[in-house]
BATOR-824791 format. One line per 10 residues: number of its first residue (from 1); their letters; for each residue x, y, z of C-alpha. Coordinates in steps of 0.2 Angstrom, whole numbers, plus 5000, padded with zeros to 4 digits. Each point is the difference from the previous one (the first is absolute). Layout:
BEGIN
NUM	a	X Y Z ~ ... $
END
This chain:
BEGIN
1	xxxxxxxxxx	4960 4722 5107 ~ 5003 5011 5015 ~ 5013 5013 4998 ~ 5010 5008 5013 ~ 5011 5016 5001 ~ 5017 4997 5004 ~ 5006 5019 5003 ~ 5005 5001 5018 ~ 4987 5006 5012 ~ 4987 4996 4988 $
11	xxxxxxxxxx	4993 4983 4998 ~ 4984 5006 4991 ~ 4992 4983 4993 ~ 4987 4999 4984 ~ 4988 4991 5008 ~ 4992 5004 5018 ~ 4996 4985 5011 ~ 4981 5000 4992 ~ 5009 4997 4984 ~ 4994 5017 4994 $
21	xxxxxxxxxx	5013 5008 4988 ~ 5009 5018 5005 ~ 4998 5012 4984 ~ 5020 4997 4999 ~ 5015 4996 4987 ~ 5016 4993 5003 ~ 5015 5002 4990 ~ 5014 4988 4998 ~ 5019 5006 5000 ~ 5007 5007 4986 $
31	xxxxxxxxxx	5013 4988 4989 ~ 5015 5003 4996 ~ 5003 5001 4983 ~ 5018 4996 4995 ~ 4998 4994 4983 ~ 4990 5015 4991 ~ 5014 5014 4997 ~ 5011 5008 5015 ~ 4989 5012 5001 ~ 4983 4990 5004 $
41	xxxxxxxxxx	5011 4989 5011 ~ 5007 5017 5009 ~ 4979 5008 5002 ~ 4994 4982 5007 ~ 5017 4997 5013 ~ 4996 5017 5007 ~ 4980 4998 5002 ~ 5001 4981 5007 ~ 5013 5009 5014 ~ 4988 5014 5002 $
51	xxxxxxxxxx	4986 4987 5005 ~ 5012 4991 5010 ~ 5005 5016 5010 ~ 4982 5004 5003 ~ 4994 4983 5006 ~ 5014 5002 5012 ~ 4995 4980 5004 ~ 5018 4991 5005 ~ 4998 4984 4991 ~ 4996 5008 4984 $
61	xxxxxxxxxx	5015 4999 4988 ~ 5005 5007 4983 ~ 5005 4983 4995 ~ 4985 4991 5005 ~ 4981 5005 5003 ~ 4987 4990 5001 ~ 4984 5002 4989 ~ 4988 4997 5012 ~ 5011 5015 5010 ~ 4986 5014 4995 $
71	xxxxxxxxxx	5000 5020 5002 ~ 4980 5006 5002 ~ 4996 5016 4993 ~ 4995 5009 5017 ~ 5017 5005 4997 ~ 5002 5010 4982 ~ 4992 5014 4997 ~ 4985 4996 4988 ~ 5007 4981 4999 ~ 5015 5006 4991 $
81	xxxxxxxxxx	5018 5004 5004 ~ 5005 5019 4999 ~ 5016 5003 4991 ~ 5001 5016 5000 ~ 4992 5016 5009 ~ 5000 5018 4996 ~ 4994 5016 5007 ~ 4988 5016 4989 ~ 5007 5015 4997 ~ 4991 5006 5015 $
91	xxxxxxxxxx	5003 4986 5013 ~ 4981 4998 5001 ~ 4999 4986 4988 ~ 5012 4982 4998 ~ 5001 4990 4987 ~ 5006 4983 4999 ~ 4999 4982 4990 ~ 4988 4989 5002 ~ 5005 4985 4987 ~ 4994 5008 4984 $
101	xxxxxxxxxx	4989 5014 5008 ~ 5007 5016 5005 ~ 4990 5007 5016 ~ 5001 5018 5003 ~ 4993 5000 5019 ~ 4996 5020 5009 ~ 5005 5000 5018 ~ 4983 5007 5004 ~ 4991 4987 5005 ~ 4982 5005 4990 $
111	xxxxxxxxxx	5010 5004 4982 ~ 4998 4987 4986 ~ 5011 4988 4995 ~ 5007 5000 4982 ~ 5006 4984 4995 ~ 5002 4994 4981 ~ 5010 4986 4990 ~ 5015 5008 4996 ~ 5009 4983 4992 ~ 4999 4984 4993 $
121	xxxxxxxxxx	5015 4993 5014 ~ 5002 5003 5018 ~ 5005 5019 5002 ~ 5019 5000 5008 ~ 5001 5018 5002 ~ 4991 5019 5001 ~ 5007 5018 5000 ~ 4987 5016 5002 ~ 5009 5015 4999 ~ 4997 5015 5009 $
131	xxxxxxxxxx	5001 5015 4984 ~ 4992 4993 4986 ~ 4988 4989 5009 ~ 5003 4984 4988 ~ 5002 4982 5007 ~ 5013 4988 4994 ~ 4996 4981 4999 ~ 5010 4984 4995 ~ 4998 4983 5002 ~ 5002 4981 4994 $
141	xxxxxxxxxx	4989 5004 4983 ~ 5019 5009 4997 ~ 4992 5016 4995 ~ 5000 5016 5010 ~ 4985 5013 5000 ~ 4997 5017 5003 ~ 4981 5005 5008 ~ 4992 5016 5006 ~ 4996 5000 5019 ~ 4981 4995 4992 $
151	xxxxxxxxxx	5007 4983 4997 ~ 5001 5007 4979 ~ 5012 4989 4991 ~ 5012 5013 4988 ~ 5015 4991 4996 ~ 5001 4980 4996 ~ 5016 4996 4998 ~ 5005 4984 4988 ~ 5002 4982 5007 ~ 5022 5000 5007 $
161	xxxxxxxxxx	5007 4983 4998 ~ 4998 5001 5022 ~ 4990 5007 5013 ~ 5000 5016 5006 ~ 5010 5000 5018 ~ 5003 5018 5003 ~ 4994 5017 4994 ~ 5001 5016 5008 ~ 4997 5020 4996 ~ 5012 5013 4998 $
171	xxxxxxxxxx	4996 5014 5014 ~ 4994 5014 4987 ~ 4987 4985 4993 ~ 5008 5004 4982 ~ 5007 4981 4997 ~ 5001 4984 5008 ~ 5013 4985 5003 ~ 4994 4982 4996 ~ 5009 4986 5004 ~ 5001 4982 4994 $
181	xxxxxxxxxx	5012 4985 4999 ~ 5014 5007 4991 ~ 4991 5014 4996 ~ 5001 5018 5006 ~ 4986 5013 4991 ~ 4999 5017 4999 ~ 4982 5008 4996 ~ 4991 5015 4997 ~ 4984 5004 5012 ~ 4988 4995 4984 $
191	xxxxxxxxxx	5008 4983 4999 ~ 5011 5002 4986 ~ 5018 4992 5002 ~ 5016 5014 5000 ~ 5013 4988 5002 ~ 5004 4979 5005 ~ 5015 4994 5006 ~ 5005 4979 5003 ~ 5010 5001 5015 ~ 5006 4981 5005 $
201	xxxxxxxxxx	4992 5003 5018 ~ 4987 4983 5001 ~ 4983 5010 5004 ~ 4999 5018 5007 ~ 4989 4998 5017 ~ 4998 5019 5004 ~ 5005 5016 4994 ~ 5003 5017 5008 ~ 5002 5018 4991 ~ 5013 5015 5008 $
211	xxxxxxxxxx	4991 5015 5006 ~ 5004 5009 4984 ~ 4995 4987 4991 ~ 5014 4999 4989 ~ 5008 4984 5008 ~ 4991 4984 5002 ~ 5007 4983 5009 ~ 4994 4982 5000 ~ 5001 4984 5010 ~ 5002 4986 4989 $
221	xxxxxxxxxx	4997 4982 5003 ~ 5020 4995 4998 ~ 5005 5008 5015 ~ 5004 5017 4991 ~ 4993 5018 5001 ~ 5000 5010 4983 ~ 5002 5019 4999 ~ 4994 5009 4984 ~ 4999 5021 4995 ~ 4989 5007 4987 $
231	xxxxxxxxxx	5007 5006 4987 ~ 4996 5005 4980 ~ 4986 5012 5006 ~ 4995 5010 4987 ~ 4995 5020 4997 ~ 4994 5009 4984 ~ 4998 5017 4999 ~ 5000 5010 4980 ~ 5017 4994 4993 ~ 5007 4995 5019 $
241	xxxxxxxxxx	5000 4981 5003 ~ 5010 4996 5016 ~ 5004 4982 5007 ~ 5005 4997 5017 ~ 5014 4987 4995 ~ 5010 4997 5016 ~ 4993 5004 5017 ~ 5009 5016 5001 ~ 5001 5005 4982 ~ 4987 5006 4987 $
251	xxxxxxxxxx	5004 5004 4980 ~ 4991 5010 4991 ~ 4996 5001 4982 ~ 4995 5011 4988 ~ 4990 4992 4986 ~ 5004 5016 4989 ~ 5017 4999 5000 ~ 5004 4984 5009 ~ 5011 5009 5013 ~ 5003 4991 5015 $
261	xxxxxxxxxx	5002 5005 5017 ~ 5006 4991 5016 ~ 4994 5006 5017 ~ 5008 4994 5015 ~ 4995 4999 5019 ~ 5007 4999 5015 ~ 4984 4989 5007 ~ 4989 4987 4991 ~ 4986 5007 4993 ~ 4983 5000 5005 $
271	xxxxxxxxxx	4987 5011 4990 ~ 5001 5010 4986 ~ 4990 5007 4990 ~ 5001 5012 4983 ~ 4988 5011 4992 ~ 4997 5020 4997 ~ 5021 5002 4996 ~ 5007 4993 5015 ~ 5005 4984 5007 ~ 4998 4998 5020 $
281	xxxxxxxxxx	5009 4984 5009 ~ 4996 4995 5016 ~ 5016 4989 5007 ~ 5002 4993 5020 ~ 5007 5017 5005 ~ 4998 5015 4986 ~ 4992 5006 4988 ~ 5006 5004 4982 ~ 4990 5014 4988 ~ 5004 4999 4983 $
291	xxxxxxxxxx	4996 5013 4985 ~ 4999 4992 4983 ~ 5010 5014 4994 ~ 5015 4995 5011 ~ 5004 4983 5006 ~ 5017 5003 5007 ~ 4996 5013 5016 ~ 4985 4992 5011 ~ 4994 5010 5012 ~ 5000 4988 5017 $
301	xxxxxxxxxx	4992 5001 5017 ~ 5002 4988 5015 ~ 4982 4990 5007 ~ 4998 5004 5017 ~ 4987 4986 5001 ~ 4995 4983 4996 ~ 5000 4990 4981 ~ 4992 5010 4988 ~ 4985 4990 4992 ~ 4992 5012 4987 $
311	xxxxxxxxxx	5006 5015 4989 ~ 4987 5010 4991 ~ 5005 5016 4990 ~ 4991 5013 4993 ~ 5006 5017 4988 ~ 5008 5008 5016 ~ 5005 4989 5013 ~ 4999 4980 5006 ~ 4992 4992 5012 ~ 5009 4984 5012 $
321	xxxxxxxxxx	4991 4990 5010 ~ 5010 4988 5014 ~ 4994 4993 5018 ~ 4997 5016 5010 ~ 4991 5011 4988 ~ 5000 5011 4983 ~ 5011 5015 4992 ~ 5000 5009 4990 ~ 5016 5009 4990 ~ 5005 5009 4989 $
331	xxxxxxxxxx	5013 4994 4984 ~ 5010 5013 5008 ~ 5000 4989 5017 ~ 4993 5011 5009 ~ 4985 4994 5014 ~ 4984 5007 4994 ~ 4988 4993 5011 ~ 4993 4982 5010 ~ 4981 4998 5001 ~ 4994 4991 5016 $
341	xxxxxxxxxx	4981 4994 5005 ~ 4996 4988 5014 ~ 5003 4983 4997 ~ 5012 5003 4987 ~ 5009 4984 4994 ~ 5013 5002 4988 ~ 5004 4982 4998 ~ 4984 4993 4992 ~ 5000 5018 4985 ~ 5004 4993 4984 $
351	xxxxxxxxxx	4998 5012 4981 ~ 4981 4994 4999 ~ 4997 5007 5017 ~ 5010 5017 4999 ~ 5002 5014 4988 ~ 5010 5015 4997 ~ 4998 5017 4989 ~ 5009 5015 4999 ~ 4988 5008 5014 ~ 4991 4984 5010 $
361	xxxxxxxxxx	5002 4985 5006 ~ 4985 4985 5002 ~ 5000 4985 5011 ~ 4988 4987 5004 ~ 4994 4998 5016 ~ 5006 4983 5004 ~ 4988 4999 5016 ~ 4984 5005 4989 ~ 5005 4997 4982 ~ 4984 5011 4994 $
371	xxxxxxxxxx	5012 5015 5007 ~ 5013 5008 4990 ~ 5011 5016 5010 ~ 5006 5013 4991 ~ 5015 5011 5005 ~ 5008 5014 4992 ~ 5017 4994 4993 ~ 5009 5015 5003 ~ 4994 5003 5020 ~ 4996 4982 5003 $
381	xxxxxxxxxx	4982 5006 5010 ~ 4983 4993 4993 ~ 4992 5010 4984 ~ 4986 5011 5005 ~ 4991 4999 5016 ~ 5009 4983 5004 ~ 4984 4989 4993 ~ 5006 4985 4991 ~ 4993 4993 4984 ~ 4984 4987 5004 $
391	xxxxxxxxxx	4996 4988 4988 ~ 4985 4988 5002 ~ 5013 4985 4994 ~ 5015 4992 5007 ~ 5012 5007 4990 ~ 5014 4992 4989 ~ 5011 5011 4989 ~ 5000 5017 5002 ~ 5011 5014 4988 ~ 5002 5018 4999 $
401	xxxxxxxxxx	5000 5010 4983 ~ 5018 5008 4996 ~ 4996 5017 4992 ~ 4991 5017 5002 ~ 4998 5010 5016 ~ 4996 4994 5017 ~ 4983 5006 5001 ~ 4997 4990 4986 ~ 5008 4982 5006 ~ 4990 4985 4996 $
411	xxxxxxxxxx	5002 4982 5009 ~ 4992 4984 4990 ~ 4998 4985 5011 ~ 4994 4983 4996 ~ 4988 4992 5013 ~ 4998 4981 5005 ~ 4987 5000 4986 ~ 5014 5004 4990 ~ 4988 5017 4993 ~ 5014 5015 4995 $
421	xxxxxxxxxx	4993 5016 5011 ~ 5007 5018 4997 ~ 5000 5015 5012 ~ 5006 5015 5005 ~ 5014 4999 5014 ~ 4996 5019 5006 ~ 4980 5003 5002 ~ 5003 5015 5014 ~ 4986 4992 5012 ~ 4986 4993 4989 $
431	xxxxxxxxxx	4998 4984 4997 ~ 5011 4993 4985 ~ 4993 4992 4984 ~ 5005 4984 4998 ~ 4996 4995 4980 ~ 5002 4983 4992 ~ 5008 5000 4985 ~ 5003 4980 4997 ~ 4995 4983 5005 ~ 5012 4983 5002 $
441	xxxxxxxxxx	5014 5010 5000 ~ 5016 4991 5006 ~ 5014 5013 5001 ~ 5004 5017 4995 ~ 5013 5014 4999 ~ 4999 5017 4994 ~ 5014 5008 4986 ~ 5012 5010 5006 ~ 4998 5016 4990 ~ 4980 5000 4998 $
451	xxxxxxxxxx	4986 4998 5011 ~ 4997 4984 4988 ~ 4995 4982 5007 ~ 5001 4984 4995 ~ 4994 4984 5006 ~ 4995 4981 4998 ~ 4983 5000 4997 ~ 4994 4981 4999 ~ 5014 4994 4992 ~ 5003 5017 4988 $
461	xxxxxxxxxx	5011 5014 5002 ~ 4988 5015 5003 ~ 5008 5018 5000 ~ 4990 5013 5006 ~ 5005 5016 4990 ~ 4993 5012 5011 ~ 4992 4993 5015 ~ 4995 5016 5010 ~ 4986 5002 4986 ~ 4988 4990 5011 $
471	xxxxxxxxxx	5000 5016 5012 ~ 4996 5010 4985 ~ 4988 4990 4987 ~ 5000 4983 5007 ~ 4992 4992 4985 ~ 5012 5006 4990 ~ 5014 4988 5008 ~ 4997 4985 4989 ~ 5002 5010 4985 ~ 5019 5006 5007 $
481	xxxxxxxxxx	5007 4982 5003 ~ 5011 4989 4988 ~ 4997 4981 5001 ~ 5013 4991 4995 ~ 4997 4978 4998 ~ 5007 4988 5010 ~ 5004 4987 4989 ~ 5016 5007 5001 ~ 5002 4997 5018 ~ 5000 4984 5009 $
491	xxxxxxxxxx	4990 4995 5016 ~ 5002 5013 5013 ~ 5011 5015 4996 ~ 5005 5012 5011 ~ 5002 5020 4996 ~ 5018 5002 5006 ~ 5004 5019 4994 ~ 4993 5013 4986 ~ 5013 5011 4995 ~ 4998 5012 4988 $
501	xxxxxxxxxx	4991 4991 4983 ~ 5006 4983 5006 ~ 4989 4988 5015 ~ 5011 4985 5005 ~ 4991 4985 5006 ~ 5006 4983 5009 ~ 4991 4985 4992 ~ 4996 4985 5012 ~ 5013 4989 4994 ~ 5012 5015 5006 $
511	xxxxxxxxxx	5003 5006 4981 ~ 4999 5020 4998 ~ 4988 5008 4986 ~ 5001 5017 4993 ~ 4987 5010 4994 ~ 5002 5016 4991 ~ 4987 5013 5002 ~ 4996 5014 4989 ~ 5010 5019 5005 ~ 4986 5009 4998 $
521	xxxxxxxxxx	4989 5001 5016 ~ 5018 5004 5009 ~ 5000 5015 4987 ~ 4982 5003 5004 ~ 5002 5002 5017 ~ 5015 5012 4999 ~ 4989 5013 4990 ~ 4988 4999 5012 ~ 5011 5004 5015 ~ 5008 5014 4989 $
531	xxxxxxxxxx	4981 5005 4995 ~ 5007 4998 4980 ~ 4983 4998 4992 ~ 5004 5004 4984 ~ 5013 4987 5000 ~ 4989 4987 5008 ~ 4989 5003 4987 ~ 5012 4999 4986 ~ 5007 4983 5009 ~ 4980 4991 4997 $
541	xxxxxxxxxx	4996 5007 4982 ~ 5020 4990 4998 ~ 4997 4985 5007 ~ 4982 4998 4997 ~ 4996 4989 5014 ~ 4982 4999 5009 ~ 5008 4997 5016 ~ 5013 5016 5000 ~ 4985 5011 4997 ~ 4990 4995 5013 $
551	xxxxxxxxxx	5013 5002 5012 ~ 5004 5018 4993 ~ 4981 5004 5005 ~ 5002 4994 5017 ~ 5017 5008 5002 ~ 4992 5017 4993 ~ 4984 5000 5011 ~ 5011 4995 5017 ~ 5008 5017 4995 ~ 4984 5007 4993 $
561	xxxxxxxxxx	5009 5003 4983 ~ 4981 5002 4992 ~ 5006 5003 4984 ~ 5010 4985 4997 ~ 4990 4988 5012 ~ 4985 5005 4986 ~ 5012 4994 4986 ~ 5006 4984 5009 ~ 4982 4995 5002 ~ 4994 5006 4983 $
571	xxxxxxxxxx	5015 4988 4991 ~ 4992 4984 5011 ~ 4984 5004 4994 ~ 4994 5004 5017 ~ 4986 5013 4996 ~ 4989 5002 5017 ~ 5015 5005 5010 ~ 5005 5014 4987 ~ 4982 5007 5001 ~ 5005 5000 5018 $
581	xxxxxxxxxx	5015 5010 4999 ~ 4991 5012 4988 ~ 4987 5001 5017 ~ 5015 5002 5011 ~ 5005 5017 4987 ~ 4982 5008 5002 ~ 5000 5000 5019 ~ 4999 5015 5007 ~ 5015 5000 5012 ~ 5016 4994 5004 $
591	xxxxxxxxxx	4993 4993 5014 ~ 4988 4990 4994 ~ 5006 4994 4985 ~ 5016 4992 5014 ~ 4986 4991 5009 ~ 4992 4992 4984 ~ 5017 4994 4994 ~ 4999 4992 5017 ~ 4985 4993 4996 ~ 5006 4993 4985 $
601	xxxxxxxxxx	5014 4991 5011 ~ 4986 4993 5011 ~ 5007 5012 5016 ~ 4982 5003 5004 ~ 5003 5006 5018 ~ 5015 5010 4994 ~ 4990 5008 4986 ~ 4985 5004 5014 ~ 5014 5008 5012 ~ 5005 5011 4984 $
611	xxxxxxxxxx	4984 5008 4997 ~ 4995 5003 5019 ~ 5017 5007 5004 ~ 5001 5013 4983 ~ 4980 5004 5007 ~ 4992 4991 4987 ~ 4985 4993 5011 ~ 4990 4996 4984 ~ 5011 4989 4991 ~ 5005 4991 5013 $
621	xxxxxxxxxx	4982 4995 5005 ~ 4997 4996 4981 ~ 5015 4989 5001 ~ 4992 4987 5012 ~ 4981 5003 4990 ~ 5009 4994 4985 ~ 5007 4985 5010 ~ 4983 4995 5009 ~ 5008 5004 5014 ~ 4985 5010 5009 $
631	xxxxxxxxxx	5003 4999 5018 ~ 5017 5008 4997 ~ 4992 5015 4988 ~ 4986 5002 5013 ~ 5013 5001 5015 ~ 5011 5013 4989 ~ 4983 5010 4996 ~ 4994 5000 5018 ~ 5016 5005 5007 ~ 5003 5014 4989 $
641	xxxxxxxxxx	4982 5006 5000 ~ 4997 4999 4979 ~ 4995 4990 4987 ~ 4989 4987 5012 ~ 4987 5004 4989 ~ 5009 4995 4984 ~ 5007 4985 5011 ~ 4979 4995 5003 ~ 4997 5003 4982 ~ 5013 4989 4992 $
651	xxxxxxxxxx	4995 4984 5012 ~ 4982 5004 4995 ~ 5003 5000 4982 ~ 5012 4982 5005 ~ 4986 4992 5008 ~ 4985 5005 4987 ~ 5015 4993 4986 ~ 4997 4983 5009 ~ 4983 4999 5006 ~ 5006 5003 5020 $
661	xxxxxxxxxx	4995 5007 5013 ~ 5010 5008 5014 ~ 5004 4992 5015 ~ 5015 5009 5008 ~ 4994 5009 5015 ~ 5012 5014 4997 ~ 4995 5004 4982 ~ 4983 4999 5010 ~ 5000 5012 5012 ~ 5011 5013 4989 $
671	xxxxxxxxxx	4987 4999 4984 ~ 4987 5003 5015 ~ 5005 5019 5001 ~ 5009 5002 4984 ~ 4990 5006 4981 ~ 5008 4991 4985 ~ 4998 5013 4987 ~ 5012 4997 4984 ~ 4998 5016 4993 ~ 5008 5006 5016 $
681	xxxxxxxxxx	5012 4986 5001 ~ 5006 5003 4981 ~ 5002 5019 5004 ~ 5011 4998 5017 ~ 5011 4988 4989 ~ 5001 5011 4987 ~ 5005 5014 5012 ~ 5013 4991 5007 ~ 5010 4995 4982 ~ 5000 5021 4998 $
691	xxxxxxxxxx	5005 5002 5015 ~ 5015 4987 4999 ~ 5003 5008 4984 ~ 5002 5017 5004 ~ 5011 4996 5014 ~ 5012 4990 4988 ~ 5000 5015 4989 ~ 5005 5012 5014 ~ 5014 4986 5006 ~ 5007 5001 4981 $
701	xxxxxxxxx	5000 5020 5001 ~ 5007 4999 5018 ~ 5013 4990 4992 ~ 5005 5008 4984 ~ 5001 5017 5010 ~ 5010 4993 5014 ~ 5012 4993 4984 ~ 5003 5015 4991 ~ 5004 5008 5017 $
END
């Protein structure tokens, strides 16, 4: 039977006058379905009048069609309708439905298509929003979905009792609006649900979020369009739990007491946030500082720019985030400083993407997500020589450490391998070390009052107690980590705070979990800033715990606190590295005992530039000998005229070890000239030790004299 296109224009047949068949399909009009539900009848009115509209064909009527009047697929995309479109965060990508595939198609032209079965119905309608990078999906399966930008499924929702008409993301990406027939849903950015209403409405076709996105309105398939505010957030801090109950007022409580506080505003309400004694709220116009101390007297300033969309805070000042850029202030209110770079979009920052400290402030590079800038908090101009931090990743979370001084700051960041790194935020013009200290790591946050982490680990809460001993004794980090099961936990937690002995964590069903985590490491760490040795000490021998120990001998060698660090080590039965603090005490200098204890931390070119810059040509040529490293001992010896010879002679004695012979041309040509004689060689060593020693013992004397002076 010969089939024939009745879209206006078209006339495309299936058959060509040969009788050969086009590689086509043709599609019949959709019923209407009146007898199914109001609400199948109100999705299949409105499709049959979108194919009505479109065949723009005069003698087509809603009321009649014929079935022989066909629509050939030259004109869907893919053979199937689109009902709904949306553009990437970067308007370089669009996604948009394709019956029960999603298609996510690059604008340039030689990219690759991703395009995956997302449903078990026909797809109605997509969101992608531009700050967290999530999709959105919903359809006639009456689920909704949540999906990575790879097409990765994160959040199934349950079967509804109807199909999904409307869904659509808050601007900050932290929750989304689904909507239904008679059905109006308020989610978290994981998928689990905050909050349903039944409004009598019919179906809600599309929904729209304000600016602040506080507000959210919706047209419904009875004619009306519904307004909604979100209220009932929610902020723990300590004792504090505060409740936005109204869209102007907040109470607070305390659980110690149960004294309640009410906090009015002249404007709604659009960010707050709480921690380290004060409580910052963002509303449409002002904003409001409180102390904890003191509810009744907030200090408030006027916004001079657009709708605040993140609030960070640190020990000493906050951080807010709107349209047109960053600041920084003071809990006084005063303007500290407002960090710029090229290409800066405020809009699309969100707390994975920023953090604050006292003293810096990091963000990912949104252009190239391996980049993360760093700015001094307090003049707003990059750290250092204005390098950023490179990672050889795409980066996901990032998070600066809260505690100790600024040269000291940490950042841990989790790649899209979801590995934890940990660096240095200041590394004065060198190359950073970047060192893993965890794999399938999900989310993270660091305590408030110690340089402790914690983290989900494959399912289980991980807290690393002292995390910066991977820069000092990396194999000792597993022995410093607390594992705690996660047969606790349900599927998918999320670290939302660690504040003091206590990490709170948001289950996947939207449920918070509490775990308690032992004081002691906090203690720990506070001795080691106030160099209390003794105390720590005392602290271990109490608590008897391998993993307190072994974080008391990395603390003690980062501050090369000998002594104890020979303690710690001895107590966690680590005998080769107290034989090597014993060979640190016999060197003969200060100087070179400094450069060994760099060794010991694997710092091997800082170690080298110790020895060459306190003259100790020797030692540092022995360095690289002990590493195999020969064309870097034979380029120090050549360069500072001594010790080729004992250079030639320990390759020699390398090769012979192994049955080689040489083959480097430069060890070549040098041992053509040069006499290996090891009596000479163990003679010029030895002469250098006396001399290094006779110099430490003038440096003491220098010293001693100098001090009685």
């Amino acid at each position: 039977m010969v089939r024939t296109c009745c879209v206006l224009g078209c006339n495309v047949r299936s058959y060509d006058r040969h009788g050969n068949k086009f590689q086509l399909f043709f599609y019949a009009f959709p019923t209407w379905k009146q007898h199914e539900g109001a609400h199948v009848s109100d999705i299949t009115k409105r499709r049959r009048l979108a194919w009505i509209a479109a065949v723009r064909r005069a003698d087509i009527k809603f009321c009649y069609v014929s079935r022989y009047q066909l629509v050939c697929s030259r004109h869907f995309h893919s053979g199937s309708p689109v009902y709904s479109v949306a553009w990437g965060p970067d308007s370089d990508r669009i996604l948009y439905t394709s019956g029960r595939q999603l298609i996510i198609k690059p604008l340039q032209p030689s990219a690759k298509i991703i395009q995956w079965k997302a449903h078990d119905g026909v797809i109605l309608k997509v969101d992608w929003n531009s700050v967290n990078d999530l999709i959105l999906s919903g359809g006639e399966d009456c689920k909704y979905k949540v999906w990575d930008s790879f097409g990765h499924l994160l959040h199934c929702s349950l079967s509804h009792d109807y199909p999904v008409t409307s869904l659509s993301w808050a601007p900050d990406g932290e929750v989304f609006a689904v909507g239904s027939f008679n059905t109006l849903r308020l989610c978290d950015k994981t998928g689990w649900s905050y909050a349903l209403e039944k409004p009598n409405t019919g179906s809600v076709f599309s929904l729209a979020w304000s600016a602040d996105g506080t507000q959210l309105a919706g047209a419904c398939g009875n004619g009306h369009v519904i307004f909604a505010h979100v209220v009932e957030q929610h902020w723990e801090w300590k004792n504090f739990v505060i409740t936005l109950t109204k869209r102007r007022t907040m109470q607070v409580r305390n659980v110690l007491n149960d004294a309640v506080d009410l906090l009015e505003f002249r404007d709604r309400v659009i960010k707050a946030s709480l921690a380290h004694g004060h409580l910052v709220v963002a509303t449409s116009l002002q904003c409001y500082v409180y102390n904890s101390r003191n509810w009744n007297t907030p200090l408030i300033f006027d916004l001079k720019e657009g709708t605040v969309s993140l609030i960070l805070q640190a020990e000493k000042h906050f951080l807010l985030v709107d349209g047109a850029g960053l600041y920084t202030f003071s809990y006084e209110g005063r303007l500290i400083s407002s960090p710029k770079f090229p290409g800066m979009r405020a809009d699309i920052l969100n707390a994975q993407s920023v953090s604050l400290s006292n003293d810096t402030i990091a963000i990912r590079d949104k252009s190239d997500e391996k980049v993360i800038l760093l700015f001094d908090a307090l003049t707003g101009k990059a750290l250092g020589d204005g390098k950023p931090l490179t990672h050889k990743q795409e980066v996901l979370e990032i998070a600066l450490d809260q505690c100790g001084p600024s040269t000291d700051r940490k950042i841990a960041l989790i790649d899209k391998n979801r590995d934890l790194y940990l660096t240095t935020v200041r590394h004065l013009g060198r190359e950073p070390k970047i060192c893993k200290i965890g794999s399938m790591v999900h989310s993270m946050a660091w305590n408030d009052a110690a340089n402790i982490l914690c983290g989900i680990q494959d399912n289980q809460l991980t807290v690393w107690y002292y995390p910066s001993v991977v820069f000092t004794d990396k194999e000792l980090l597993p022995k410093t980590l607390c594992i705690k099961d996660g047969s606790e936990f349900r599927r998918a937690p999320q670290v939302l705070n660690y504040i003091g002995t206590k990490v709170t964590l948001r289950q996947g069903d939207g449920s918070l979990v509490y775990s308690s985590v032992l004081p002691f490491p906090a203690l720990l760490h506070e001795y080691s800033i106030s160099a209390r040795w003794e105390d720590a000490l005392r602290l271990c021998c109490y608590a008897k715990d391998q993993s307190l120990w072994a974080c008391l001998a990395g603390m003690a060698m980062a501050n090369r606190e000998l002594t104890t660090a020979e303690m710690a080590y001895a107590a966690i039965g680590e005998l080769p590295r107290v034989q090597y603090i014993n060979f640190l005490r016999e060197q003969p200098s200060k100087e070179s005992s400094l450069a060994h204890m760099l060794l010991f931390s694997g710092q091997v070119q800082e170690a080298e530039a110790a020895f060459l810059q306190a003259g100790l040509i020797y030692q540092a040529i022995q360095v690289n000998i002990d590493l195999y490293n020969w064309e870097r001992a034979l380029e120090l010896a050549v360069k500072h005229k001594t010790h080729v010879d004992t250079v030639l002679a320990y390759r020699e004695k390398f090769l012979q070890k192994f049955g080689r012979k040489e083959t480097n041309k430069r060890f070549l040509q040098y041992s053509e000239g040069v006499e290996v004689d090891w009596e000479k060689i163990q003679a010029k060593i030895e002469m250098e030790l006396s001399k290094e020693r006779e110099r430490a013992a003038n440096t003491s004397v220098r010293s001693s004299v100098a001090s009685r002076r």
